[in-house]
N, C-alpha and C positions, 0 to 999 in steps of 0.2 A: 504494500500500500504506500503511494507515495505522498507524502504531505512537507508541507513549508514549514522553517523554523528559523524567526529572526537569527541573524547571524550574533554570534556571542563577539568577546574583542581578538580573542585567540583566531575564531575563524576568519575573522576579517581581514587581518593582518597577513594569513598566510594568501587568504585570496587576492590582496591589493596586491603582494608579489608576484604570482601567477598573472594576475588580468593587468597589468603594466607591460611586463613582457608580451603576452600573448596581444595587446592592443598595437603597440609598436608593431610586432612582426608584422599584424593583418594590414597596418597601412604601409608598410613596404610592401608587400605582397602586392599590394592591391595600386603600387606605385605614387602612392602621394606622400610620402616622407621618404628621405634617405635615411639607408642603416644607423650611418653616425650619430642621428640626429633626432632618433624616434623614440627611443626610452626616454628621452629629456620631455621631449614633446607629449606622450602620453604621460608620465608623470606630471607635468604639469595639467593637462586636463583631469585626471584624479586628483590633487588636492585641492581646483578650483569647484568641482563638481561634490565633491565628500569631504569640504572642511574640515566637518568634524567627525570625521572615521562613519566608524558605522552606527550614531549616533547624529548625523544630521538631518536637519528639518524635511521631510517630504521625500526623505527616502529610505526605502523600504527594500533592505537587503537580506535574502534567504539562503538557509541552508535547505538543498534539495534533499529528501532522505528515501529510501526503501526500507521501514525498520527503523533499524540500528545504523544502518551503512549509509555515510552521504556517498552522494553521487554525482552531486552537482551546484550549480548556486543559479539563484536567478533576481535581477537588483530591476525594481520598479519603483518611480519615480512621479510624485504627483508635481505636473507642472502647471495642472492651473483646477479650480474646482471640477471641474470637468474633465478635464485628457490626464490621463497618464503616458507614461513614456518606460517602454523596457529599454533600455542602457546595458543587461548583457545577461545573458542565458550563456552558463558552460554545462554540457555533460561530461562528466571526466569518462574518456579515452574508451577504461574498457567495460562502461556502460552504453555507448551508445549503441543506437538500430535496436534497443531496447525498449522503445515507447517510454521513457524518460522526460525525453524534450514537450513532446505531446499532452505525458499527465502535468507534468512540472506548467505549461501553459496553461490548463483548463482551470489550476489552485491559481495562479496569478489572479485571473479573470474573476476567483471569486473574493479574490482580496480587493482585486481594482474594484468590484460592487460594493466590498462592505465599505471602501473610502469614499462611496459617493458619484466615481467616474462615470462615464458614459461612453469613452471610445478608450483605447488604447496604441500606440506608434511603439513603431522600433525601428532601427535602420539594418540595414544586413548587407554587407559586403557583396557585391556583382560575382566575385568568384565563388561565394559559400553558397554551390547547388542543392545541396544536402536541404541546408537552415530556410533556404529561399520558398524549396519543393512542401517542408515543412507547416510553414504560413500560409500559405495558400491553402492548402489542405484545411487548415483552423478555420479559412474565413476572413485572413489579413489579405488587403486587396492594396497593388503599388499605387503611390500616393505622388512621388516624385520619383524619376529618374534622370541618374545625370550619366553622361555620356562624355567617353575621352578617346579623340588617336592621337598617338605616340608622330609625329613629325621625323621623317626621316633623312 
């Protein structure tokens, strides 16, 4: 059974190191930062974003669990009385293709009720077919897309 559990400071901490790295890589990846310059850059969007750890105002950071066993986290964020915003869903590695991501989505939805929301946003990387294919499956329909070539 999976259900959500505010993240304590222990898990927070270990997940700020995970999702810094793992932020920086996707915008290399995804070409809008260089290497050198991207752990700087995603750390700074996590401490403008999570002032105050996992204790800041309108956001709502989880521990994903099955049981006993985390499995993942998922950080949703009230940005206005109305919208929320998910900011980052992980499944650790060897949970996924597990229906994880799926259940871990349907508990946001009913956290984003009990706060009140009405819609929910996220953004997801053009190369993560997986997390894309996922969304759309739930009912998330593309809102904006932005389009780049590379100049040769």
């Amino acid at each position: 059974m999976v259900k959500l559990e505010k993240m304590n400071s222990s898990e927070f901490q270990r997940y700020l190191r995970f999702a810094i790295k793992n932020y920086a890589a996707e915008h290399v990846k995804a070409g809008n930062w260089d290497e050198s310059e991207a752990v700087g850059k995603a750390a700074q969007e996590y401490e403008k974003l999570l002032s105050d750890g996992e204790k800041t105002a309108n956001q709502y950071l989880f521990t994903i669990r099955d049981g006993e066993h985390e499995v993942g986290i998922i950080w949703l964020a009230k940005r206005s009385s109305e919208k929320g915003f998910i900011y980052d869903i992980y499944i650790r590695e060897e949970h996924q293709g597990k229906g994880y991501g799926k259940k871990a989505m349907e508990e946001i939805e009913k956290e984003a009720k009990n706060l009140g929301l009405k819609s929910i946003g996220l953004h997801v990387f053009g190369h993560n077919a997986a997390a894309r294919g996922l969304y759309e499956k739930i009912g998330y329909t593309e809102t904006d897309i932005l389009m780049e070539k590379k100049l040769t």
